[in-house]
C-alpha positions as CSV (number, residue, x, y, z in Angstrom):
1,X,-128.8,-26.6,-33.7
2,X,-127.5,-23.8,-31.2
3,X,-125.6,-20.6,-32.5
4,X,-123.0,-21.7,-31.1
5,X,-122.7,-24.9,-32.2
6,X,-123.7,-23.9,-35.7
7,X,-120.8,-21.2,-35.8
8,X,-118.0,-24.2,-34.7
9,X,-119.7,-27.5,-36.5
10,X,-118.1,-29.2,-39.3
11,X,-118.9,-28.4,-42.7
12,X,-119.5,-32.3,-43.2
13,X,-122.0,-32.6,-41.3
14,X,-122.3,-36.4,-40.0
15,X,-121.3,-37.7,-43.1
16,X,-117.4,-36.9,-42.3
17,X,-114.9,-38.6,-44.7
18,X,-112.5,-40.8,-43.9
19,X,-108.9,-38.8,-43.4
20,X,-107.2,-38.0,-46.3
21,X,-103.7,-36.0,-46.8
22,X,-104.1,-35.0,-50.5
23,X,-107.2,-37.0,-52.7
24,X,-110.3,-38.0,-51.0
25,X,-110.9,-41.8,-51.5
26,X,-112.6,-42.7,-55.0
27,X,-110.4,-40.1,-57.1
28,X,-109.4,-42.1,-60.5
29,X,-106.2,-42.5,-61.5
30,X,-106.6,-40.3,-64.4
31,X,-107.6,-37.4,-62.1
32,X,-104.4,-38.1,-59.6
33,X,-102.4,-37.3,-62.7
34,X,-103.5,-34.5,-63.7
35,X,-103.3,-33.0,-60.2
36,X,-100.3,-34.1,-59.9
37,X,-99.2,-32.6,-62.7
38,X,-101.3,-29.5,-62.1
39,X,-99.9,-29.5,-58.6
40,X,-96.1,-29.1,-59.3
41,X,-96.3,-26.5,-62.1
42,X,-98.1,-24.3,-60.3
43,X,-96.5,-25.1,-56.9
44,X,-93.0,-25.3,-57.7
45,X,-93.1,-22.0,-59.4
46,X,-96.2,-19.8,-56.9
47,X,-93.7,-21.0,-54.1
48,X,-90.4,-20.3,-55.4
49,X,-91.4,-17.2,-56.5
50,X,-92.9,-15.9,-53.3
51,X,-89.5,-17.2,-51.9
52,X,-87.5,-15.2,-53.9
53,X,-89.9,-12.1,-52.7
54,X,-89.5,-12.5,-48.9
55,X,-85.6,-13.4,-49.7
56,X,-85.7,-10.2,-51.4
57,X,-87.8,-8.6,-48.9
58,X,-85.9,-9.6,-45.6
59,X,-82.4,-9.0,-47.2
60,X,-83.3,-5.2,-46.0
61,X,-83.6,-6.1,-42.4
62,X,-80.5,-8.5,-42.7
63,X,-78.2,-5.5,-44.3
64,X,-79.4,-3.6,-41.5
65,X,-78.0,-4.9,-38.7
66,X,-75.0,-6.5,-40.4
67,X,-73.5,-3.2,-41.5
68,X,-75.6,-1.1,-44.1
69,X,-76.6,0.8,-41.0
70,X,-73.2,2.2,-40.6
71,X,-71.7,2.3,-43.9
72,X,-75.4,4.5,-44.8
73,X,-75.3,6.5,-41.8
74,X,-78.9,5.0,-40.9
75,X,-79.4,6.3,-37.2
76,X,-82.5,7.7,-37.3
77,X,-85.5,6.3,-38.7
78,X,-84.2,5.8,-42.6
79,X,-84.3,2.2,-42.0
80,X,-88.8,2.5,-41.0
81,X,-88.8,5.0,-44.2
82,X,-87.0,2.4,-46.8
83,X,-89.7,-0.3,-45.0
84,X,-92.3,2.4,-45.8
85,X,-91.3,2.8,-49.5
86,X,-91.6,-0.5,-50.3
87,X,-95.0,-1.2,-48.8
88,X,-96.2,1.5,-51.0
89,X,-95.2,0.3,-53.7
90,X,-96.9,-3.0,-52.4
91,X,-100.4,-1.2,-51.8
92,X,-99.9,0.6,-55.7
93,X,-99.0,-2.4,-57.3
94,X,-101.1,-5.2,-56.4
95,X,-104.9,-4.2,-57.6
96,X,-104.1,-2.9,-61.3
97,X,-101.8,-6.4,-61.2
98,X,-104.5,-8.6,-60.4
99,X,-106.8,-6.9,-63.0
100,X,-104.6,-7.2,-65.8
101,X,-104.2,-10.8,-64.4
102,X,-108.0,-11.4,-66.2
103,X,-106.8,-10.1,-69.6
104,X,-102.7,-10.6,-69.8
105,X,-101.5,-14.1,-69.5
106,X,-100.5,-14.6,-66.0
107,X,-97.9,-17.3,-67.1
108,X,-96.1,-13.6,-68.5
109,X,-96.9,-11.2,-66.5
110,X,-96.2,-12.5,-62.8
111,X,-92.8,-13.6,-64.0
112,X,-91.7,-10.7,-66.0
113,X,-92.6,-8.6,-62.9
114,X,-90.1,-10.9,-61.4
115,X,-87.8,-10.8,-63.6
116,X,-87.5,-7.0,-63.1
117,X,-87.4,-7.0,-59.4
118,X,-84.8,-9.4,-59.9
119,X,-83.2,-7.0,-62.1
120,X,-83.5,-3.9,-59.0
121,X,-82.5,-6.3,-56.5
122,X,-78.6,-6.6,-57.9
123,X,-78.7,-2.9,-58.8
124,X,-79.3,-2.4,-54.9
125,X,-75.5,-3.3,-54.3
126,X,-74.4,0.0,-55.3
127,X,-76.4,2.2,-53.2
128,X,-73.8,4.7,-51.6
129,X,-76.8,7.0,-49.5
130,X,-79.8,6.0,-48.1
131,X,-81.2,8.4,-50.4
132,X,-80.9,6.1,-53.4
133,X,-82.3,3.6,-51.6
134,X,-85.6,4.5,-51.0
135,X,-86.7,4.8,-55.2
136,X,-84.7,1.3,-55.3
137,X,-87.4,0.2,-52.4
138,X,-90.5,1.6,-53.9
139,X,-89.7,-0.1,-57.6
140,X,-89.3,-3.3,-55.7
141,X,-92.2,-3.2,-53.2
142,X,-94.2,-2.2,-57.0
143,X,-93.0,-5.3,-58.7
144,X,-93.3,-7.7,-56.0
145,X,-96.7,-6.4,-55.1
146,X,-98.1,-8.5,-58.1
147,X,-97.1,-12.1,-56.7
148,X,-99.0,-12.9,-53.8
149,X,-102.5,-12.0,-55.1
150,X,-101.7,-13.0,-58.3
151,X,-100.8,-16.5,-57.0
152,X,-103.7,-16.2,-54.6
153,X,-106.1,-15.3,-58.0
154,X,-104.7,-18.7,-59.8
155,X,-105.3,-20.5,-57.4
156,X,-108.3,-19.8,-56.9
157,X,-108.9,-20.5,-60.9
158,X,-107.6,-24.1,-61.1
159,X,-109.1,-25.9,-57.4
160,X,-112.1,-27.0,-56.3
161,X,-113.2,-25.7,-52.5
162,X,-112.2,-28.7,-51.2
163,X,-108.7,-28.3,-52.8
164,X,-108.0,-24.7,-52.0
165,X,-106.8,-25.0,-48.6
166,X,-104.0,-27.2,-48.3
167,X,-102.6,-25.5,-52.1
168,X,-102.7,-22.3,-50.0
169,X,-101.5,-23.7,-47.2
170,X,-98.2,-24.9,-48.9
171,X,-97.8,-21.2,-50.7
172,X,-98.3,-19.4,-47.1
173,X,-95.1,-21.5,-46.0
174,X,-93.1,-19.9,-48.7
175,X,-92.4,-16.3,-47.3
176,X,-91.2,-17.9,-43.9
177,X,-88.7,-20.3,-46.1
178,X,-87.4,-17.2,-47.6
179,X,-86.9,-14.9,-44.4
180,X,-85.2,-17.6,-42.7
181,X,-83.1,-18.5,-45.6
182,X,-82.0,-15.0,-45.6
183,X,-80.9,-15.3,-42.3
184,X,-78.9,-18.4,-43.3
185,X,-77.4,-17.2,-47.1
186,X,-76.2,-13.8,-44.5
187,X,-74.2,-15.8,-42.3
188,X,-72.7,-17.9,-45.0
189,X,-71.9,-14.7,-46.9
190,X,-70.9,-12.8,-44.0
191,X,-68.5,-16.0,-43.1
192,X,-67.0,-16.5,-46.5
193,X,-67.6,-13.3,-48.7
194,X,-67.9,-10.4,-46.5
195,X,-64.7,-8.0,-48.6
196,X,-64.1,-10.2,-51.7
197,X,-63.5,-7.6,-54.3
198,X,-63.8,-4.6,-52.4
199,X,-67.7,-5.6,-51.2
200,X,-69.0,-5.5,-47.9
201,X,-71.4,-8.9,-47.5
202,X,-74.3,-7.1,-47.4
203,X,-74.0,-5.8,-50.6
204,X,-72.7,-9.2,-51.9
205,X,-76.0,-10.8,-50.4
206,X,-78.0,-8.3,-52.8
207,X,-76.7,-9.6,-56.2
208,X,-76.9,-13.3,-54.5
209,X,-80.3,-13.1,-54.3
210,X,-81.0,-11.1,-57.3
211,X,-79.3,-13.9,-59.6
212,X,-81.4,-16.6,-57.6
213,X,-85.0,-14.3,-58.4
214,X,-84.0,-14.4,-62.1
215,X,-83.7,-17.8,-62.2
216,X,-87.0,-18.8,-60.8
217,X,-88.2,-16.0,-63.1
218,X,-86.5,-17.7,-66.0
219,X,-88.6,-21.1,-64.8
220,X,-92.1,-19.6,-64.4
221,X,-91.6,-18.0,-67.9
222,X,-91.4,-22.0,-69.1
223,X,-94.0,-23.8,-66.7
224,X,-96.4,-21.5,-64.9
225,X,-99.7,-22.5,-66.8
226,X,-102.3,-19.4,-67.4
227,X,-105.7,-20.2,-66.1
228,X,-107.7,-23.6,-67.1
229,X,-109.5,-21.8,-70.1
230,X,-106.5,-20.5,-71.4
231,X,-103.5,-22.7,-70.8
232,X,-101.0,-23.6,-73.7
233,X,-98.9,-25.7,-71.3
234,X,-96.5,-28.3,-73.2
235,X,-97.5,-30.9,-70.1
236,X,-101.1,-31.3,-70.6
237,X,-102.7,-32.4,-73.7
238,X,-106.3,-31.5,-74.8
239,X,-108.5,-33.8,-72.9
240,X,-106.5,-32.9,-69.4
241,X,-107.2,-29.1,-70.4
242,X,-110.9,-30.0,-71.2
243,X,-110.9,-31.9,-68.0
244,X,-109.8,-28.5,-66.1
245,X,-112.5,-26.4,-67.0
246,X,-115.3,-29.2,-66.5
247,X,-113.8,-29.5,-63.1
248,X,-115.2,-26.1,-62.6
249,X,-118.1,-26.3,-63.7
250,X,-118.9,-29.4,-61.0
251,X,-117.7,-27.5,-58.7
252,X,-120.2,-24.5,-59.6
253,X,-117.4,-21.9,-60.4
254,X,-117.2,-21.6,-63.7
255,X,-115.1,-18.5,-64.0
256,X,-117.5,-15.7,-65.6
257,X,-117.4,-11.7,-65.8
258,X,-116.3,-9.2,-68.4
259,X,-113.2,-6.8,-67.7
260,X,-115.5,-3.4,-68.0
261,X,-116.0,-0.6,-66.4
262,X,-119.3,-2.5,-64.6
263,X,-116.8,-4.4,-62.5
264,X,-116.6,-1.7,-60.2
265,X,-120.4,-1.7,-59.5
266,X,-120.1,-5.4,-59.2
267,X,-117.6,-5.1,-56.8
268,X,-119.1,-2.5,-54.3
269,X,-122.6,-4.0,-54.0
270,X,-120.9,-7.6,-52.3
271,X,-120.5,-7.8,-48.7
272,X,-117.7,-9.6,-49.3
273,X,-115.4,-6.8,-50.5
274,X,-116.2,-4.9,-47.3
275,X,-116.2,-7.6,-44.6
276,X,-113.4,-9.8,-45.9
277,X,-111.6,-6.0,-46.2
278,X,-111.5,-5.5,-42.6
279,X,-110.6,-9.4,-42.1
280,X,-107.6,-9.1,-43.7
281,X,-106.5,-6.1,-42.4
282,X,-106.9,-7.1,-38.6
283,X,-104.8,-10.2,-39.9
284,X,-102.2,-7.4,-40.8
285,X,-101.9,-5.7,-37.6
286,X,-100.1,-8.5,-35.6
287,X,-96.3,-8.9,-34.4
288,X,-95.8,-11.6,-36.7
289,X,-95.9,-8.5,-39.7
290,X,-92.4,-7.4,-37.5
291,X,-91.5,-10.1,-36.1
292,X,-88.4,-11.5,-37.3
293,X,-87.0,-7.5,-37.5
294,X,-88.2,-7.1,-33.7
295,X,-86.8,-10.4,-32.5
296,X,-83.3,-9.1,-34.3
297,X,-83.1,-5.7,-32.5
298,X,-84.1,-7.1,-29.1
299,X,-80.9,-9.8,-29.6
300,X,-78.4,-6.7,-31.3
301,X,-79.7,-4.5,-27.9
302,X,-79.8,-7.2,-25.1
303,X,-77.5,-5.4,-22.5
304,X,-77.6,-8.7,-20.6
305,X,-76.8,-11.2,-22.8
306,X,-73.7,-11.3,-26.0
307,X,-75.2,-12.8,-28.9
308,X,-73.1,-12.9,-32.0
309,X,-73.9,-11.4,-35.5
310,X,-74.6,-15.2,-36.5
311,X,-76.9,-15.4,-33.7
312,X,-79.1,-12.1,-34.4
313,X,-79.2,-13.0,-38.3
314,X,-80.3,-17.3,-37.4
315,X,-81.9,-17.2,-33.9
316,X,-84.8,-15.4,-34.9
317,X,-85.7,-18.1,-38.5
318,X,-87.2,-19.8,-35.3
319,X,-90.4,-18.3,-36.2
320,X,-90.1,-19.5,-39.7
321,X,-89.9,-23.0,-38.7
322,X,-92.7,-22.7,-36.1
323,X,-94.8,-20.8,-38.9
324,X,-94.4,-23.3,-41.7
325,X,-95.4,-26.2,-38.8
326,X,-98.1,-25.1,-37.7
327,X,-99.5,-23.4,-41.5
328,X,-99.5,-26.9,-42.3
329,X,-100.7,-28.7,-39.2
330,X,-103.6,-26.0,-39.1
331,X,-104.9,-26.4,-42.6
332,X,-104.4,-30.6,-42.2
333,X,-106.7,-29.9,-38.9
334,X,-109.0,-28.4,-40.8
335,X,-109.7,-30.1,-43.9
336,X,-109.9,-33.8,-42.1
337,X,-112.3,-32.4,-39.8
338,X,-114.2,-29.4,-41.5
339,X,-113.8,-27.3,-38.4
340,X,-112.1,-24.3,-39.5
341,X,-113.4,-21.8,-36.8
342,X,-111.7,-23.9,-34.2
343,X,-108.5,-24.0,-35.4
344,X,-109.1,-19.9,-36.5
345,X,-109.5,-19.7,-32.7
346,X,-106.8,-21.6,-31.7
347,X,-104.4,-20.2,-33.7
348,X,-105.7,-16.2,-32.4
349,X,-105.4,-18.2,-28.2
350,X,-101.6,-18.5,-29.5
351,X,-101.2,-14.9,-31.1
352,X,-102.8,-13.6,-27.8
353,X,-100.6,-15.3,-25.4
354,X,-97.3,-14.6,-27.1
355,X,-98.5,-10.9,-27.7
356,X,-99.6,-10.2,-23.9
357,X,-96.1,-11.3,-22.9
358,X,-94.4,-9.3,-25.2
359,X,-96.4,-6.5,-23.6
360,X,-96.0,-7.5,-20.1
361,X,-92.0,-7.8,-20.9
362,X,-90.5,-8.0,-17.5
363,X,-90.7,-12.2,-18.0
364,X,-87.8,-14.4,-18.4
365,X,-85.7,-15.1,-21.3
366,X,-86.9,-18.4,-22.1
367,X,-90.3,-17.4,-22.1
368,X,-89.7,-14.2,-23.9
369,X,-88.1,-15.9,-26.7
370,X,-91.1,-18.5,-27.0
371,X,-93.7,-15.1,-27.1
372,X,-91.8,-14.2,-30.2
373,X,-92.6,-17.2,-31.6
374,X,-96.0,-17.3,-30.7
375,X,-96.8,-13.5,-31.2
376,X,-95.0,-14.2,-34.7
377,X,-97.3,-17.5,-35.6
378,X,-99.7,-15.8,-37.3
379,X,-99.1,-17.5,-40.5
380,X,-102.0,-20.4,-40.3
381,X,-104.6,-17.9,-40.8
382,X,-103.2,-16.2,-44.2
383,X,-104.6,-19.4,-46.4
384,X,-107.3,-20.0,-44.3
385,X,-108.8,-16.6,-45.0
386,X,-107.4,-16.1,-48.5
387,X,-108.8,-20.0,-49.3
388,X,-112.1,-18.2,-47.8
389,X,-112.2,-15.2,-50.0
390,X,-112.1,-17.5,-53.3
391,X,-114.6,-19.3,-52.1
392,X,-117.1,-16.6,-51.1
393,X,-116.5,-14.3,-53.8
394,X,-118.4,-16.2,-56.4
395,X,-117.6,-17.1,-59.5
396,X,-116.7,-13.5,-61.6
397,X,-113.0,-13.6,-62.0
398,X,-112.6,-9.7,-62.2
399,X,-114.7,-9.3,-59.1
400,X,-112.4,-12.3,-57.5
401,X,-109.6,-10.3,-58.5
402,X,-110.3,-7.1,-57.4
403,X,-111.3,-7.9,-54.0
404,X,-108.6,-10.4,-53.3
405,X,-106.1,-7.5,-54.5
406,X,-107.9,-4.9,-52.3
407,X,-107.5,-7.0,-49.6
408,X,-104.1,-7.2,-49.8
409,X,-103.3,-3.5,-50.3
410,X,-105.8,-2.2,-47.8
411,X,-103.6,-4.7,-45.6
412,X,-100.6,-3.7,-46.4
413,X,-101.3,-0.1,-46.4
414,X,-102.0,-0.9,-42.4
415,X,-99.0,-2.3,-41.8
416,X,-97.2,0.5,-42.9
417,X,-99.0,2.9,-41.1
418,X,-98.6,0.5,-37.9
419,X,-94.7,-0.2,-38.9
420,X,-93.5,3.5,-38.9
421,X,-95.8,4.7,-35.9
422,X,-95.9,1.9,-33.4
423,X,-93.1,-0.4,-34.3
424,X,-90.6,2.4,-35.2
425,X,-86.4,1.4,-34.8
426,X,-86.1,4.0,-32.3
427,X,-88.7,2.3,-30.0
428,X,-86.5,-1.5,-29.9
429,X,-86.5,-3.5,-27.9
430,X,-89.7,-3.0,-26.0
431,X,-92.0,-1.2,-28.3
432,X,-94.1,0.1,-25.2
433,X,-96.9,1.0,-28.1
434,X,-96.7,-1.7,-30.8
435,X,-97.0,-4.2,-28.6
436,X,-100.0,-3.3,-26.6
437,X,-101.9,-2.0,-30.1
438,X,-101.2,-5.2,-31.8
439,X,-102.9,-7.0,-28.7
440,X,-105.8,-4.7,-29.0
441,X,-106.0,-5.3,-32.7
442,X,-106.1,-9.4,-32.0
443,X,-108.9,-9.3,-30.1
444,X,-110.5,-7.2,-32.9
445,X,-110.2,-10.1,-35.2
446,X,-111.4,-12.4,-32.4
447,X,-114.8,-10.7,-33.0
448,X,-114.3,-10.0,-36.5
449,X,-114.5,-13.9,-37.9
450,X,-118.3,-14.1,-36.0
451,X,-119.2,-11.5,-38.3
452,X,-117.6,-12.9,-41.3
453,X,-119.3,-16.2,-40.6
454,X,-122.5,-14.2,-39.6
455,X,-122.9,-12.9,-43.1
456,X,-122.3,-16.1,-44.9
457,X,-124.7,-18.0,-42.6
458,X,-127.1,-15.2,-43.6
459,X,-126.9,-15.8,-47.0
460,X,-127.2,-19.5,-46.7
461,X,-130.5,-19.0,-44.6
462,X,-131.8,-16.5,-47.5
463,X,-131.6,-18.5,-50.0
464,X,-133.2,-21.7,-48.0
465,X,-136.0,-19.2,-47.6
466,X,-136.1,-18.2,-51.1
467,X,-137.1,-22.2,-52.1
468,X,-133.8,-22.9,-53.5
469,X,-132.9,-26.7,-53.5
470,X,-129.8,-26.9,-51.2
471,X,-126.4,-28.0,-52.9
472,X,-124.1,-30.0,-50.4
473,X,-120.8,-31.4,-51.3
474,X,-120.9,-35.1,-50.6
475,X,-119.3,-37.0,-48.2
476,X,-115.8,-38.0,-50.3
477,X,-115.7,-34.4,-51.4
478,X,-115.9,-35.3,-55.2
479,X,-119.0,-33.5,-56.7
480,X,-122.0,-31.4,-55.8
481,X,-125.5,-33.2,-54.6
482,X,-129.1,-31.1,-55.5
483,X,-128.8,-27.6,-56.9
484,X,-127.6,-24.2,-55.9
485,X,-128.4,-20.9,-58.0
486,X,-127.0,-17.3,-57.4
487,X,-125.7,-14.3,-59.4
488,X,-121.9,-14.2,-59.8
489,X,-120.1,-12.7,-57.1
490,X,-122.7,-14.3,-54.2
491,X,-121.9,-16.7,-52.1
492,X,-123.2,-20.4,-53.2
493,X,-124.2,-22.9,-50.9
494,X,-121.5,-24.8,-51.5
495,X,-119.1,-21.9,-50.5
496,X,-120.5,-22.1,-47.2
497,X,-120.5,-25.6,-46.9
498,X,-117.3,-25.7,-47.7
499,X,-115.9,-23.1,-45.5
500,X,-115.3,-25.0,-42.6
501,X,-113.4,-27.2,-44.7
């Protein structure tokens, strides 16, 4: 087989199932249930959750151009610095978060964080300075930094490789649920609130979705269920928890690894930390980061069109639907067909065609409004690589942990750097640099998945050379054929077959 073909085939080989949406044909009865089961809790919670962060999250950009600007005096670049505050507290919060994840129960810990940022998000409505809002900011961003790789570390504790994808899939869809519900709870505030008892509707819209975060908080408290080995939760009884663990163990992940100082060694001697790093940051340098808050500002500063207030705050959850489409579309693609590279390339041919037009900008108005979408639709390749990072970083939970949550801040810490210097306020509408870096930075990533793929066929072909029987995931995607032995934190060689799947 050519490089080339290698690098694109599917990770079934010729023995392709037949298409499933959810179990592969020859799952019992007994197993449904418990997935199903499995499925909700952990769903219903992960995505209402992460909701209620982007809700919380996008509020800031809503406020802004619906009248905190004025009533803060925000003319300069105060609204970038709030932004800024936040994503440090995002970049602090997330690694210690995911490492007390391995040691505190995470059906208390992800939604008491919640529960506080909950708290901080109906305090916001009393800000009279921008001044006071940039601590408010930096608690927030600290809190909410916890959810998404804490989520994205449970996970990874309770699916088997071929489950991962579309779980992640589903929990990728929930920040563009919450952005563009912001957009939607605005207008109905703006339309129905905006003075009622002396408070502008941005500040009403603060305490709305603060009372909406505790309640889901309230919920996760009651349902989120721990990890498999150390779940108390009232729905399953003991042979369904039992039936959890074993199900790692088939799939060659039983979750190992002490929380010790010798994680740290663990952790810097993978290639994975490094290379899936960089991934994820080049994932993090796209419009899509900015682009619901760019799309806004070019609508509030078109000279040559009107749009109304209602029209800046909705027009723009455009990108949320096309997002949550194509997230699941891509990720369908991929697990009937095991060829994950091709729809990582397809998805980066969209990202660059919207993102060239946004740099070219002299185009029409139709077609500038579709490049937002397109330079925006970057959300496909979040569960695709994060489902990839589980899989490849071996079985140690800490190490899991750690490098999932290093990802993540290392990401965000880019973001920030690229939100206050290239896609600064003061720049809208055109962003002459964010535009053209973010291009630059898309055709990084381009290259980047070869290596990424590069290194895990590297590790396949050293272990076929060390004599070590090959493990293959069989054609219905229920067990594991032959054997497959490495030191936690390698790659197995069912990680990589199941990669492109």
């Amino acid at each position: 087989m050519g490089y080339w073909s290698e690098v694109f085939s599917s990770s079934y080989g010729k023995d392709k199932p037949k298409f499933f949406w959810w179990y592969p044909a020859g799952t019992s009865k007994a197993e449904k249930k418990l997935l199903t089961k499995v499925d909700f809790f952990i769903l219903s919670y992960a995505c209402l959750g992460y909701f209620c962060k982007w809700l919380d999250q996008a509020n800031l950009s809503n406020a802004f151009v619906s009248g905190m600007k004025e009533d803060l005096h925000m003319y300069g670049n105060e609204f970038n610095l709030a932004n800024t505050c936040f994503q440090v507290g995002v970049i602090l919060g997330g690694i210690p978060s995911n490492l007390l994840l391995t040691w505190v129960p995470p059906r208390y810990w992800l939604p008491g964080c919640e529960l506080a940022w909950g708290l901080i998000t109906i305090g916001t409505y009393k800000v009279t300075s921008y001044n006071q809002l940039y601590p408010l900011r930096f608690f927030l961003g600290l809190l909410e930094g916890t959810s998404f790789v804490g989520v994205q570390y449970v996970l990874g504790s309770w699916y088997k490789r071929t489950e991962l994808g579309k779980r992640t899939a589903i929990f990728a869809c929930a920040p563009y649920a919450g952005t563009a519900f912001g957009g939607y709870i605005f207008s109905g505030v703006k339309a129905s609130m905006d003075g009622k008892d002396g408070l502008a509707a941005w500040r009403w819209v603060f305490i709305i979705d603060g009372i909406i975060t505790i309640a889901v908080a309230i919920y996760g408290f009651i349902v989120f269920p721990d990890t498999p080995e150390a779940t108390t939760a009232f729905y399953l009884n003991p042979e369904e928890r039992q039936r959890c663990c074993d199900r790692l163990v088939e799939d060659e992940r039983e979750p190992i690894g002490d929380f010790s100082w010798g994680l740290f060694s663990r952790v810097v001697k993978s290639w994975q930390f490094y290379i899936l790093t960089v991934l994820w940051m080049f994932w993090n340098t796209t419009v899509g980061k900015v682009a619901n808050t760019v799309f806004q500002l070019f609508l509030k500063k078109d000279k040559e069109h009107t749009w109304s207030i209602y029209q800046v705050n909705n027009i723009p959850t455009a990108i949320n639907g096309f997002n949550i489409v194509m997230v699941m579309a891509a990720n369908i693609y991929a697990d009937a067909t095991g060829r994950r590279m091709v729809m990582i390339m397809i998805n980066l041919g969209i990202l660059l065609f919207g993102t060239i037009c946004l740099a070219i900008w002299d185009i029409p108005l139709g077609l500038r409004i579709a490049s937002y979408l397109f330079a925006g639709c970057d959300g496909p390749l979040s569960p695709m690589f994060m489902a990839w990072a589980n899989i490849l970083c071996g079985n140690d939970k800490q190490v899991r942990a750690m490098t999932i949550a290093v990802m993540n801040s290392f990401g965000n810490a880019l973001t920030t750097i690229i939100q206050q210097f290239l896609y600064p306020v003061t720049d809208a509408p055109k962003y002459k640099k964010g535009f053209p870096a973010s291009l630059a930075f898309i055709c990084g990533m381009a290259g980047w998945v070869f290596v990424v793929r590069y290194f895990e066929l590297r590790t396949l072909k050293r272990k076929e050379l060390d004599g070590e029987e090959v493990g293959e995931i069989d054609s219905q995607g229920k067990g594991w054929t032959g054997e497959a032995k490495g030191k936690a934190g390698s790659v197995t060689v069912g990680a990589v077959k199941e990669l492109e799947g």
